[in-house]
N, C-alpha and C positions, 0 to 999 in steps of 0.2 A: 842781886840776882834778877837776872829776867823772867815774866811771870806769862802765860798765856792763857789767855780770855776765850772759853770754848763754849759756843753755843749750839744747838741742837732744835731745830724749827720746824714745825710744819706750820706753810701759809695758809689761811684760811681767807685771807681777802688781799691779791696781789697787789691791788690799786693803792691801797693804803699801806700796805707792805714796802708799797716801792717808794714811797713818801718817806718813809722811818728808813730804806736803804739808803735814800738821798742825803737825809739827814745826818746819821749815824756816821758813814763814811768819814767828814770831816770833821765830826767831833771825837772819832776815836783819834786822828791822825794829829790833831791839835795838845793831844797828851802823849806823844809819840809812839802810837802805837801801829803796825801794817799789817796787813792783811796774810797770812801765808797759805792757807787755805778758805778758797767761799765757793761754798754749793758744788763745788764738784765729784766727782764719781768716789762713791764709798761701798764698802760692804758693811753690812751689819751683824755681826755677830752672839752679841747680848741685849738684852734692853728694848726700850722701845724705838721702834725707825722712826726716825723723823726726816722729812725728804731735802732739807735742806741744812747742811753744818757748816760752821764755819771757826776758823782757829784767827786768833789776832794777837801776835806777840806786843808787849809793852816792857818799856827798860824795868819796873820794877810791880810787884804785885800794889806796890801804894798807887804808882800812873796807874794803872789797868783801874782801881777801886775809884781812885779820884775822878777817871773817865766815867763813868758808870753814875755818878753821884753830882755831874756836874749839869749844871742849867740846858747845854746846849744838845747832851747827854738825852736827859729826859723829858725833854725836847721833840727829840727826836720818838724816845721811847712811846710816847704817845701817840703815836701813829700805828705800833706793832701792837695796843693794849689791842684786845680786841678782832684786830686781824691774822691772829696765830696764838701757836699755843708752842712756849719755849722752855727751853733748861739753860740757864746761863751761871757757867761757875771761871772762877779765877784759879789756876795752878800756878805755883812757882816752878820756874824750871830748875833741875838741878844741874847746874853746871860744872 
């Protein structure tokens, strides 16, 4: 089952932010995962807003963790410690 990697952001330091975007990008796409939503228009409903969301499908909830866990990963993640403040969780899709 395909699993999707949903993160919930607000940036608090862009310039570094955009270091960890630089980053990120090919380390999520290196465990096959893509992009299907980033930072575009949402409505908020419950919870707290955060101004930037993003959805990344992966073939299986293992890619999506192995992503997340891997060198180039947290790597990248290092750039975002500090410059935001995030919610990042893995769902399986039900297909």
């Amino acid at each position: 089952m395909s699993a999707l990697w949903i993160a919930h952001v607000t940036v608090t330091d862009p310039e570094a932010y955009g270091k960890y975007a630089e980053l990120a990008g090919p380390a999520i796409a290196a465990h096959g995962g893509h992009f299907i939503a980033r930072g575009g228009r949402f409505v908020q409903l419950e919870g707290v807003e955060r101004a930037r969301n993003v959805v990344a499908r992966f073939p299986s909830l293992e890619a999506a963790e192995a992503c997340y866990h891997s060198p180039e990963y947290q790597a990248a993640l290092n750039h975002a410690r500090g410059a935001s403040e995030r919610e990042l969780m893995i769902v399986e899709v039900q297909e």
